[in-house]
C-alpha positions as CSV (number, residue, x, y, z in Angstrom):
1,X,0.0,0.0,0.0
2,X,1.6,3.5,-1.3
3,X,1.7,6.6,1.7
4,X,2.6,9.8,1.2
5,X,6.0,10.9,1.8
6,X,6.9,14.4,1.0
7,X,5.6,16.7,-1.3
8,X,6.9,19.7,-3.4
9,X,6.6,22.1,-6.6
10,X,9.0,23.6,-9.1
11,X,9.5,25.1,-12.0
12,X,10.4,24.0,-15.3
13,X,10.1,23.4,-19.2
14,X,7.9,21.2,-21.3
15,X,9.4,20.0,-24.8
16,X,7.8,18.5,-27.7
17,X,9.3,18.3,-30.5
18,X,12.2,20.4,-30.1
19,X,9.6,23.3,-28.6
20,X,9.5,24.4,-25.0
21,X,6.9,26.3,-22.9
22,X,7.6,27.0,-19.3
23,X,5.6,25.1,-16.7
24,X,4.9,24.8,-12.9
25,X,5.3,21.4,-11.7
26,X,3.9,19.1,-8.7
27,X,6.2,16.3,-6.8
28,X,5.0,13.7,-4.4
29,X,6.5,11.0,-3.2
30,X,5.2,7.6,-2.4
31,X,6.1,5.0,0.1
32,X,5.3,1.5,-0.6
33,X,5.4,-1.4,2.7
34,X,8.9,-2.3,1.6
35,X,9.8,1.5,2.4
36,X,11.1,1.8,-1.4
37,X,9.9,5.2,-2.9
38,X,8.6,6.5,-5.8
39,X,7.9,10.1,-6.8
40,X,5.4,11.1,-9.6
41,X,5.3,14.2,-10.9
42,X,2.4,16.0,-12.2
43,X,1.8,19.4,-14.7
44,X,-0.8,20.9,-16.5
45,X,-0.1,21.9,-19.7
46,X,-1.7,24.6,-22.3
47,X,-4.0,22.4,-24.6
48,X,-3.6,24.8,-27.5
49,X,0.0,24.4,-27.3
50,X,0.2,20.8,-27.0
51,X,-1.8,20.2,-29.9
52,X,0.4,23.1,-31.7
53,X,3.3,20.9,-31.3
54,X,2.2,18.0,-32.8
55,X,1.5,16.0,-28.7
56,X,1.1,12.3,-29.3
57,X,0.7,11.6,-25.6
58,X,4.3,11.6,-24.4
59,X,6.8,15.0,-23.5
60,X,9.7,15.7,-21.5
61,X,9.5,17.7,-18.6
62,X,12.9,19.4,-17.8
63,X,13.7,20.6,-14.2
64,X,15.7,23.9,-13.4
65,X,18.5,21.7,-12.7
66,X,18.7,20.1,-16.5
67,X,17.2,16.8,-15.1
68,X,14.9,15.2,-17.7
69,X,11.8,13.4,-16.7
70,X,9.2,12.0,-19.4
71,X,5.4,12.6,-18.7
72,X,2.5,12.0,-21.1
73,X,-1.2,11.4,-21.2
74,X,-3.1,8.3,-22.0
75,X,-5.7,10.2,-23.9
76,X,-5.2,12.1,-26.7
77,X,-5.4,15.7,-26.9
78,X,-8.1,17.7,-29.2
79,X,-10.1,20.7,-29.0
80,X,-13.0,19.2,-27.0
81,X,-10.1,18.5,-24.1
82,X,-10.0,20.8,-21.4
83,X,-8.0,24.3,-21.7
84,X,-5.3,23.1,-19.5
85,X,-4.5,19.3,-19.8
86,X,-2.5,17.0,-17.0
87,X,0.6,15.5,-17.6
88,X,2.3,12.6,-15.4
89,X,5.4,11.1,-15.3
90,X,7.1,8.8,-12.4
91,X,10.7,8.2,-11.1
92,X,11.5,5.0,-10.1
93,X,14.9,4.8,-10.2
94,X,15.5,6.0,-7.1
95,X,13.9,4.5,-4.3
96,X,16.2,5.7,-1.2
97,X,14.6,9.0,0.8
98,X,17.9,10.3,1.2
99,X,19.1,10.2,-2.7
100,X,15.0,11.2,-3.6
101,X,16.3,14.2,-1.0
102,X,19.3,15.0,-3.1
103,X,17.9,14.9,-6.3
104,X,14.5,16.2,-5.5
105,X,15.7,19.8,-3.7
106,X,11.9,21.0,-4.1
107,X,10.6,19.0,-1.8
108,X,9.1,19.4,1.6
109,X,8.9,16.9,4.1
């Protein structure tokens, strides 16, 4: 069973296709029973843009700090979506608090 861990927010850039648009960002991080973490991250997006770009459902979010995470959408996106449209990604690759700590500085625990 997943518990919160921490929480935070940043700032960063969307890409698609070689095209960037700044965004806000959300972090929170997950605790499973075997104490490993994981931390999903969560934006909204301007739908005009997206579908400007050419979104097929996936984009990269990149952090203040260069750090590249991929997020995407199971649905497509068209003009019936909403004005603003979510985007998720998750990193599991590190599952140690300290070294989510480290390379998560925007969160709050």
């Amino acid at each position: 069973m997943l518990t919160f861990a921490a929480e935070g927010s940043g700032q960063g850039r969307l890409e698609i296709n070689g095209n960037s648009e700044p965004v806000s960002y959300e972090l929170v991080v997950a605790r499973e029973d075997d104490d490993s973490r994981q931390v999903r991250i969560r934006l909204m997006a301007p739908r005009d843009w997206l579908i400007k770009q050419g979104f097929n459902g996936e984009a990269v979010l990149v952090r203040s700090n260069g750090s590249r995470i991929e997020v995407r959408r199971e649905e497509g996106v068209d003009v019936g979506s909403s004005i603003s449209v979510a985007l998720e990604g998750y990193d599991e690759s590190i599952d140690n608090a300290e070294e989510i700590a480290q390379a998560y500085p925007e969160l709050k625990h």
